[in-house]
Structures are given as C-alpha cells and as structure tokens.
N, C-alpha and C positions, 0 to 999 in steps of 0.2 A: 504494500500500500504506500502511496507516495505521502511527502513531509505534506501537512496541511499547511494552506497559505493564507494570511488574512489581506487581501487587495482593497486597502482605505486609498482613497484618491487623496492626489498629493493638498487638494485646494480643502479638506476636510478638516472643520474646526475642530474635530477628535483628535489628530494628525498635528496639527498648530497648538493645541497646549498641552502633549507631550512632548513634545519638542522645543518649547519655548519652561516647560518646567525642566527637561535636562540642560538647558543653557544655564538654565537659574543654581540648579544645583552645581553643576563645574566651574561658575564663577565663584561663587561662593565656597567651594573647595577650593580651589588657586587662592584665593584671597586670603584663608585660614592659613595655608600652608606659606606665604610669601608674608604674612604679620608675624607667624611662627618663627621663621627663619631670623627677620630683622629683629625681633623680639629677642632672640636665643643671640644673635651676631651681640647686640650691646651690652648683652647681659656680660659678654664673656669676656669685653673688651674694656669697658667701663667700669661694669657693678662687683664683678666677682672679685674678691681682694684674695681669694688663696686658687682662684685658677693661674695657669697659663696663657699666655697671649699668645691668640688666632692663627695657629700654624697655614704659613704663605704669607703672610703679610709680611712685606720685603722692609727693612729700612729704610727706605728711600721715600718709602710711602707714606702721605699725610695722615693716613688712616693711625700707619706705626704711629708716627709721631705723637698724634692724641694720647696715646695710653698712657701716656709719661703722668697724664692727669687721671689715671686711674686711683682705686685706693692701695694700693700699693707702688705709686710712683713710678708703673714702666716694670718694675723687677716681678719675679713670684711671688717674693716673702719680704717682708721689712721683718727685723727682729731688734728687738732693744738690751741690754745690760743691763740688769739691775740687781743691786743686792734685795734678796728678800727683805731684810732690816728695813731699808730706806723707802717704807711705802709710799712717803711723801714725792722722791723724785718719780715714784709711780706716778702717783696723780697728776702729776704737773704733765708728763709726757700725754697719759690716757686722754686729757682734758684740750692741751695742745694739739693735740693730733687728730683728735674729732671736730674741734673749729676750723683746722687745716683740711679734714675729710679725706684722713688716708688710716690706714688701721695698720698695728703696733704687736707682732706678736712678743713673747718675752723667754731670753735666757739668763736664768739667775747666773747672778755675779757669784763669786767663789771667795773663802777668806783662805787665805793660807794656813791658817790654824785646822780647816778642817780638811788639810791634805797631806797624804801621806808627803815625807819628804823625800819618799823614791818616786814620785811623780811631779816633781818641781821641773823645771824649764831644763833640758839638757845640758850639761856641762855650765850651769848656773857659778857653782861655787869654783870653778878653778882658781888657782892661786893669782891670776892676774887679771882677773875681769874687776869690770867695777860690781860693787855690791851692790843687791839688788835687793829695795825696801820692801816688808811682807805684802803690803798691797798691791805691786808692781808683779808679786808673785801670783797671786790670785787672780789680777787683772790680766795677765797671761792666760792662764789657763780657762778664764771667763770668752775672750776669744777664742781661744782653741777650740773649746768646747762649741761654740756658735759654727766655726771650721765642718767639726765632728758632724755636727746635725746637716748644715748644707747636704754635704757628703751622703751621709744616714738616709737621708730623707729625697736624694738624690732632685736638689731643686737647679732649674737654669742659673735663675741669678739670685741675690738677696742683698739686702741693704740691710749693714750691719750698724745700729746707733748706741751710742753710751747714755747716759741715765739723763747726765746735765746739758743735752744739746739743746741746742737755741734755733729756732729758722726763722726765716722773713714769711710774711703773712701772704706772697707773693710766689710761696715754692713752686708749688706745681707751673708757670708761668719760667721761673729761673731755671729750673732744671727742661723744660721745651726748647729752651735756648740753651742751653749746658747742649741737650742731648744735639742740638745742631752742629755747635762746636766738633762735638766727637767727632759726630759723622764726618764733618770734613777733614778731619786729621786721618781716619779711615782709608784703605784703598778697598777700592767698590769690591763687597762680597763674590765672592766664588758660586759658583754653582755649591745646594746645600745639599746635592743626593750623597754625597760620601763626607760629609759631617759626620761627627760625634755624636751618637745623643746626647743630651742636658747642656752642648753647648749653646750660647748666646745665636743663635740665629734670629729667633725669631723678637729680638730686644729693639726697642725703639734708640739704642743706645748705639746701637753697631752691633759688627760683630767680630771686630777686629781687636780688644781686649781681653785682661785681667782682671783690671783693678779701675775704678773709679773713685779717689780721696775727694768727698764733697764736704767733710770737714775735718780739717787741718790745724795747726800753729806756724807753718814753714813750709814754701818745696822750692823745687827748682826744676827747670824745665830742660830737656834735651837741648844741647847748642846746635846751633848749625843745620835746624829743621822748622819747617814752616808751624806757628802757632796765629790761634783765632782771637783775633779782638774784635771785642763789641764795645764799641762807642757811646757815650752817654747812657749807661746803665744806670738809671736810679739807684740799682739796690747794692753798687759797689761801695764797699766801705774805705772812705778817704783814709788814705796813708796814717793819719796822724791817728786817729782813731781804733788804729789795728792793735789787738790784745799782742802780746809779745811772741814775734816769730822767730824760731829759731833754727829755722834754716832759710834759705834763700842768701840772693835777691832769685826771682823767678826767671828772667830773663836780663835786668840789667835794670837799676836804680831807673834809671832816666825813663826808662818803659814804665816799669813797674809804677810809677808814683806819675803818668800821665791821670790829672784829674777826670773820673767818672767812665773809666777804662775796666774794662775785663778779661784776662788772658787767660782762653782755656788751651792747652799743651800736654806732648805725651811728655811725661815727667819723671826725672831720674830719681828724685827723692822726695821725701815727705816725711813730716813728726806728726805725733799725735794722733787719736785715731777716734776723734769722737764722730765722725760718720763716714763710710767707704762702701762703697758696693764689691762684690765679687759673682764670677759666675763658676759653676760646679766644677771646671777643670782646677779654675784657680786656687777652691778650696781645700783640691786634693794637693793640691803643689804647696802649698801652704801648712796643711796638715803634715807634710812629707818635712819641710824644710824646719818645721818649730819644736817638731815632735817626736815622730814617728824614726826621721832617716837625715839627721841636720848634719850640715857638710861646714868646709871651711867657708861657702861660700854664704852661708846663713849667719854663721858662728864663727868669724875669723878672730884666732887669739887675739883676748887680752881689750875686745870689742865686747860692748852692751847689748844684753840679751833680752832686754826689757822689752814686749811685743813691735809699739810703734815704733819704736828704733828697727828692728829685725824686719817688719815688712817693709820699710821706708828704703832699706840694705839691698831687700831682695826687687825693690823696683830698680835701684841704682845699679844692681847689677847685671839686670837683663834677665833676670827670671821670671819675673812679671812684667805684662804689658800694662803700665798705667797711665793715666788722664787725670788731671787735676784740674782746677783753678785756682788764679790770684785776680782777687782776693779768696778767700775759703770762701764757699756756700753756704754753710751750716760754722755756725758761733755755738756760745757757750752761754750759760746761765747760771746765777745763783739765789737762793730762793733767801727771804730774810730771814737775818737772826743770828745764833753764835757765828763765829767765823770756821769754826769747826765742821759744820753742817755742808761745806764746798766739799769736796774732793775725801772719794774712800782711798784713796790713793795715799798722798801723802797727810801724815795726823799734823792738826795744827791744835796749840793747848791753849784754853780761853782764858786762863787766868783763876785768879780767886775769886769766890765766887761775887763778893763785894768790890771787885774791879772788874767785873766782865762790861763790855759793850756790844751791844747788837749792834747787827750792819744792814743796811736796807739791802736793797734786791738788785743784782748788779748782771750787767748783759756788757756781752761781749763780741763781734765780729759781724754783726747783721744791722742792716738800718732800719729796716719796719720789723722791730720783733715781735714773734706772738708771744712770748712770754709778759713783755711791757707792754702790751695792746690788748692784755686780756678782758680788762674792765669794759672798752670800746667794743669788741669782739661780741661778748656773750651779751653785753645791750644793745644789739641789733645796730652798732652805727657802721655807715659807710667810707667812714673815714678814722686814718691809725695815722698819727704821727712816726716822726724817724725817730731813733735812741741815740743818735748820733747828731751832731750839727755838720755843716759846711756840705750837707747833701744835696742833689737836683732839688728833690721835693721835700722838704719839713713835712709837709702834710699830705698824703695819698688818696685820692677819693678812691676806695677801689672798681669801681664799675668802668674806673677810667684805664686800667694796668691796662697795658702793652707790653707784648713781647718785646727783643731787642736781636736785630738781625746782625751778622759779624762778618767779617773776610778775613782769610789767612794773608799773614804778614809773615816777612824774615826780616832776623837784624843781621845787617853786616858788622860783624863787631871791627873790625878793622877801620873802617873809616865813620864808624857811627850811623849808618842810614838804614831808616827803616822803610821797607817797601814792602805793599801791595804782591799778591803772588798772584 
C-alpha cells in the first residue's frame, strides 16, 4: 500500500498558519540561543572572577583588552598576604577592593616561629650572607607558598598582593594602559597550537612574559631597548612625592623625573614586592629557584636571600621575563595608630606606655588613593581628591577618567637624545 499523502493547496489558510507558527517558533529559538551565547560570552569575560578568559581571544584584541576590567584585573586569581592576626589589614583590603570591584582571594602570611627551621629559605644562615630578620623569614615562605598554590592549583596567571597595598581609584583604567605598554614591548605572538598549557596566551597582558612588578620601591629598566611612555598621566606620582626607592634610576634621572611621564619597560630589577603578577611557568621557575632547586644564580654567595631581593636577582639575571613601571602602580598604606601597626616585617617599639603617640593614616606612591578617598567613595561622590600635590588634577571627577595612550621611545645615552621608535 502506498505512503498516504495529504494534498493542502499551497494558497490554504490551514497551510499559512502552520507555517507562519514554524517561523515563529525558529525565531524565537535563534533568538534564545544567540541571548544564551552573548549572555554566557560576558558572563565569562567580565563577571566570573575565578574563570579563565575566553580561549581565542588574541591580545591584540579590544575584546582582550577589556578584561583587564574584569574582577580579577585580566589575571585568573588575584591573591593577597595576610597574616591571620592582622584582620584589620583584612578589612581594609576586603572593603578597598569591593569599591574598586575586583575580588581578593587570601594566602595566610606565615611567622617564623611556626616553622620548622629545616624549612627556612635555603642556604639562609651561611656564614657570609646578611642576616635575615624573623619576619623576612616568614614573608619568604608567605610567597613561596602563594608560588606553591599557582603551581597546585595549576592557574594561567595571578596577581600576587601584600596586606598594606594602596591603588588609585583609577586601576582598572591604569592597568588598560599598563596592559598596552606590555603589548608593545611584546613581539606579536606565535601561533598558540604548540603552546604550553597554563601558559599566558590567552592574557590581555601579552604573552610574551614572566613577571609583571605593578608595585615596587625601585627598578630599572633594560639599557639599550625601546620602552613606553605615556605623557600626561594624571595618576603618575611627581618625583618628589615618591616613598623611598631603592633601586633605580629606571632609565636615567633626566627621563625619569620628566613631569606627569610614565615609563613602562622590560626591566632588569626591582625591590619590594607589595604587588606583581606571574603566570604558571613562572611560578614553577620561581618555586625551583627559592626552594625546591636554588643555584648560584638565585643564591650567589655572601648575596640577600630575602624574597624581593631574590626575584628582583632572578629578573636581572634573565630568568624571568619582566615588565615594570616608573612610577610603581600600586603604593602603600598605613592605617592609624601605634607606629607599630605598619609593617609584620620589620618590629618597630612604641615606647612607654605614657609616651606613646599615635600617627594618623599615611599613603604612599598613588595620587587618587582608595584608601584616603574612602569616606568620598562609600558616600556615593563622584569626585576623590589627589594625596599628593603638584599633580595634573587635585580633584578627579570620575565619570570624567580617560585612558592614556603611549609610544615606544629609546634613549641614546651617548649623546642624550630621546627619540620616538
């Protein structure tokens, strides 16, 4: 018996609203699935603070570049330092960071007292190294351990902070310009099909690093290679005003100290370590060089083992690829009260108790700080003053922040000229 046929003529209003209800229905499926997609796309680029960002998305790309303003700054993981004790510089970070709208995960800080002394810094105590103070102990192995987890937890990149950082109200904006700087120090990525996994491909950063020191006390930039200045930066912090550096100059007095200038460069050295990004190789190389497998070239006699010294070493000596700025990105804070209350690091003793002085709340390396902008901040104004004087703007309206576009420069140090590349 043959298949039954039903023959409705094509001009049949039976015919016309089955067919005009299957249009309805497949638009309206495209439609869910195309809201899905760009729903799922922002979610993953924007919202998610412990995703990865959007495998294909090239550097190059304005899309990359956005992420920087995610909640995690561009990286997978932000992670902070903190001693359990100090929940006060907890809060100050938790509270900062949420006005700033990026999220803070936390690795406890370490005392030396609660480690054995077979797991101190390697070759710590030789007879001619300098001494290394108990906190300087424990703050070693407080990074180490943030190394260990990258590693562990096998993340691309992470931005590593200490308890008492400071940033401008402006980051996500500085670090969109940071991340351009990179890029052009960068040579244009490779093809990514025989990449590593976990390395930086997919980073709004490049992919041509190790290390990123976004706060510092000191560096200095490679000689004799082109670096990026941006002109007129609001949020560069005038020369006089800089907390005490102690290394540099970065490329040369006469550079360095051009008013409202910002030099980003691949950088031979750097101190202090109160914020740096790394990506997953670097952490393993890092883990290898402090820890695990430390050479002369980590550890050369009779040289300071103290961490920021040790990675500052291993940028200068070409085992890290790093990127800096001058001025630092990220300052420092101290919150009121004893003078004691600064720094687990070094003890400072307040006196008797009948001659103690409190100290108000002291900021260092930033000109619109959120830590000194907190009272404007959390009362809804659109406008933060600078902590510093002699800056473009005393006063910021923020609806007003602009980015700040840059070009690579070389200095001929021979005849003093600096030129355009």
């Amino acid at each position: 018996m043959g298949a039954l046929r039903l023959n409705i003529p094509s001009s049949s209003p039976a015919l016309t609203f089955v067919r005009n209800r299957q249009r309805k229905f497949l638009y309206a499926g495209l439609s869910s699935i195309l809201l899905l997609v760009l729903w799922g796309t922002l979610l993953l680029v924007f919202d998610a603070p412990y995703g990865t960002l959007g495998q294909g998305i090239g550097s190059s790309d304005g899309a990359s570049l956005e992420a920087v303003r995610n909640q995690t700054l561009g990286f997978e993981r932000i992670f902070c330092i903190n001693l359990p004790s100090r929940t006060d510089k907890r809060d100050a970070i938790v509270l900062g960071s949420s006005i700033t709208q990026f999220r803070v995960d936390w690795v406890d800080g370490v005392s030396s007292e609660d480690m054995s002394p077979k797991a101190y810094p390697p070759r710590f105590d030789e007879a001619d190294r300098p001494r290394m103070l108990p906190g300087e102990i424990g703050s070693w192995r407080a990074h180490v351990n943030a190394m260990q987890r990258i590693v562990a937890e096998r993340l691309s990149t992470a931005l590593i902070l200490e308890d008492d950082v400071d940033w401008d109200v402006t980051l996500k904006t500085q670090l969109h310009d940071f991340a351009q700087g990179a890029l052009a120090l960068q040579p244009k990525p490779h093809s990514t099909h025989n990449r590593p996994p976990h390395s930086s491909s997919s980073s709004p950063y490049g992919t041509e690093w190790d290390l990123l020191w976004l706060g510092h006390c000191g560096m200095k930039c490679q000689r004799n290679t082109p670096f990026y200045i941006m002109k007129n930066d609001p949020t560069s912090v005038p020369a006089y005003a800089l907390p005490q550096y102690w290394a540099g100059p970065a490329i040369h007095p006469l550079v360095d100290n051009i008013k409202h200038n910002r030099i980003i460069c691949k950088s031979t050295l750097a101190v202090c370590s109160s914020a740096y990004a790394v990506t997953f190789h670097a952490a393993q190389k890092i883990l290898a060089a402090l820890s695990v497998a430390p050479s002369e070239e980590s550890m050369p006699a009779g040289e300071s083992v103290v961490f920021d010294v040790m990675l500052g070493r291993l940028c200068e000596r070409g085992y890290l690829r790093c990127v800096s700025s001058y001025p630092s990105v990220m300052g420092n804070w101290k919150g009121a009260g004893l003078p004691s209350k600064g720094s687990d690091i070094q003890y400072r003793y307040d006196g008797p108790r009948e001659q103690r002085v409190y100290e108000g709340a002291s900021f260092q390396g930033v000109v619109y700080s959120v830590m000194d902008n907190l009272g404007e901040l959390l009362g809804g104004e659109r406008v933060v003053r600078a902590s510093v004087r002699d800056v473009m703007k005393p006063v910021l309206e923020l609806g007003a922040v602009k980015g700040v576009k840059g070009k690579l420069h070389v200095l001929d140090y021979e005849e003093m000229v600096l030129s355009g590349v």
